[in-house]
C-alpha positions as CSV (number, residue, x, y, z in Angstrom):
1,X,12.4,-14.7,-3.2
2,X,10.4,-11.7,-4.2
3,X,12.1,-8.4,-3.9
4,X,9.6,-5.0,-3.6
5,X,10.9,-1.8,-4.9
6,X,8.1,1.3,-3.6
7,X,8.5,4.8,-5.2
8,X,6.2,8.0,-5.1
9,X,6.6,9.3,-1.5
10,X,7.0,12.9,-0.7
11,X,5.8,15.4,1.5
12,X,2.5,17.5,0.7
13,X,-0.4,20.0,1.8
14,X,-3.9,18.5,3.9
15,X,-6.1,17.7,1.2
16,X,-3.4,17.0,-1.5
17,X,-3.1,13.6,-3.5
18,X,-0.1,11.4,-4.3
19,X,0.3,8.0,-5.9
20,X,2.7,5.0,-4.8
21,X,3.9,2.5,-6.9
22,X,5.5,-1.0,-5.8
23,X,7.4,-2.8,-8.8
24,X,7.6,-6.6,-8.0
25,X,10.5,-9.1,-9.2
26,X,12.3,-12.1,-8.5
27,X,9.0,-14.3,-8.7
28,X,5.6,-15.0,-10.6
29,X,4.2,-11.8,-9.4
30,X,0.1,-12.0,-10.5
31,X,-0.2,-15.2,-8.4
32,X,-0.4,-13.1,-5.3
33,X,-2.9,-10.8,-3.6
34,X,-0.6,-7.4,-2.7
35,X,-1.2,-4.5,-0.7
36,X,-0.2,-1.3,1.3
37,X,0.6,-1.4,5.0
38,X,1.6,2.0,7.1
39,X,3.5,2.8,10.2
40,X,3.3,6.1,11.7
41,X,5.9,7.3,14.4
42,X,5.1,5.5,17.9
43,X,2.4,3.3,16.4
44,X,2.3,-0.3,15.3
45,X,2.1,-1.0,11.4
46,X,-1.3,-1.4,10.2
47,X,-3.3,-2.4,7.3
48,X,-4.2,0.0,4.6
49,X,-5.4,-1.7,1.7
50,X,-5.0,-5.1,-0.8
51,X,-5.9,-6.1,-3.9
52,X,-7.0,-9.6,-5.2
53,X,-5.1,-11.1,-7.9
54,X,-7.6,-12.8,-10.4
55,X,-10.5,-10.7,-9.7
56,X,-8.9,-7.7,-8.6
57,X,-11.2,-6.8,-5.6
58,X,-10.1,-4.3,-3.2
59,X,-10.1,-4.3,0.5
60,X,-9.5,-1.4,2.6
61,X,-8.9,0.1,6.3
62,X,-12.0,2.2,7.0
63,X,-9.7,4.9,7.7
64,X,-9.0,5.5,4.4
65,X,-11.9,3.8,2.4
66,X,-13.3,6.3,0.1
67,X,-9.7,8.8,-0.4
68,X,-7.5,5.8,-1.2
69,X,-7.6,3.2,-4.3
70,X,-5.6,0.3,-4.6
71,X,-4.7,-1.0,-8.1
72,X,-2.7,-3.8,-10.1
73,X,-1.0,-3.7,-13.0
74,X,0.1,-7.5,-13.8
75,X,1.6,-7.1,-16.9
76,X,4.0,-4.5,-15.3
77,X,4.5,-6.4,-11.7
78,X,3.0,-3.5,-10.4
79,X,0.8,-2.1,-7.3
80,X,-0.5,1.4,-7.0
81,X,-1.8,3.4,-4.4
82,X,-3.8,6.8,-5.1
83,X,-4.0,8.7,-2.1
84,X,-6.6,11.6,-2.7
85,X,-7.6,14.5,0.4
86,X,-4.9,13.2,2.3
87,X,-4.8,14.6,6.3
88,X,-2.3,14.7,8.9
89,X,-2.6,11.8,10.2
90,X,-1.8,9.9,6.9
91,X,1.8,10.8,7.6
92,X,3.5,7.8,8.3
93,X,6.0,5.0,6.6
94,X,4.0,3.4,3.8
95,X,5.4,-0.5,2.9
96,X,4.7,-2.6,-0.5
97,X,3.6,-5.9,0.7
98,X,3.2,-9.4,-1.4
99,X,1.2,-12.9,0.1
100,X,-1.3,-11.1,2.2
101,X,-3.4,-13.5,4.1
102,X,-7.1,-11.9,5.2
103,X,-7.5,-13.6,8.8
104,X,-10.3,-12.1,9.4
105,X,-9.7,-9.8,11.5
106,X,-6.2,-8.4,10.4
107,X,-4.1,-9.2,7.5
108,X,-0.4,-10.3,7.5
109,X,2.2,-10.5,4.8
110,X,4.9,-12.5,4.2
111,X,7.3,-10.2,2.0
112,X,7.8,-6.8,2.3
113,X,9.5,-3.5,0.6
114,X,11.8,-0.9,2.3
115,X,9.5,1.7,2.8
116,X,8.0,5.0,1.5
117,X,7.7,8.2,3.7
118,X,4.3,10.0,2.9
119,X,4.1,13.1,5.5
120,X,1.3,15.7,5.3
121,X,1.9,19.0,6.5
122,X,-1.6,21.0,7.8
């Protein structure tokens, strides 16, 4: 059982930055790819971005290719997630996620973390 622990939400100004972090424990941690899902108000979780565990390629949602970078620190059992020029309709519940699987045309996950509100104010 892998337990997912996401911190650096807040609430900040249209073209603003901030950074989440997921801390991992309770399993081997670098075995897995990880990555960020998001679920706005009204809307279906969706897919924001993963990262690969031995090579550390990135994958993203083309909404947000280009203003977000997803990172890995294995040493530290931990994921990042820059969010630069950040817009409105960023604003939603962001969620830590471990054992993504790339289907091809969607990713799932099998473990999750409780949540972090990022809202953007215009």
């Amino acid at each position: 059982q892998v337990q997912l622990v996401e911190s650096g939400g807040g609430l900040v100004q249209a073209g603003g930055s901030l950074r989440l972090s997921c801390t991992a424990s309770g399993r081997t941690f670098s075995k897995n790819a990880m990555g960020w899902f998001r679920q706005a108000p009204g809307k279906e979780r969706e897919f924001v971005a993963a990262v690969l565990t031995r090579s550390g390629g990135a994958f993203y949602a083309d909404s947000v290719r280009g203003r977000f970078t997803i990172s890995r620190d294995n040493a530290k059992n931990t994921v990042y997630l820059q969010m630069n020029s950040l817009q409105p309709e960023d604003t939603a519940v962001y969620y830590c996620a471990t054992d993504l699987t790339n289907h091809g045309s969607h990713w799932t996950a099998d473990s999750w973390g409780q949540g972090a509100q990022v809202t953007v104010s215009s």
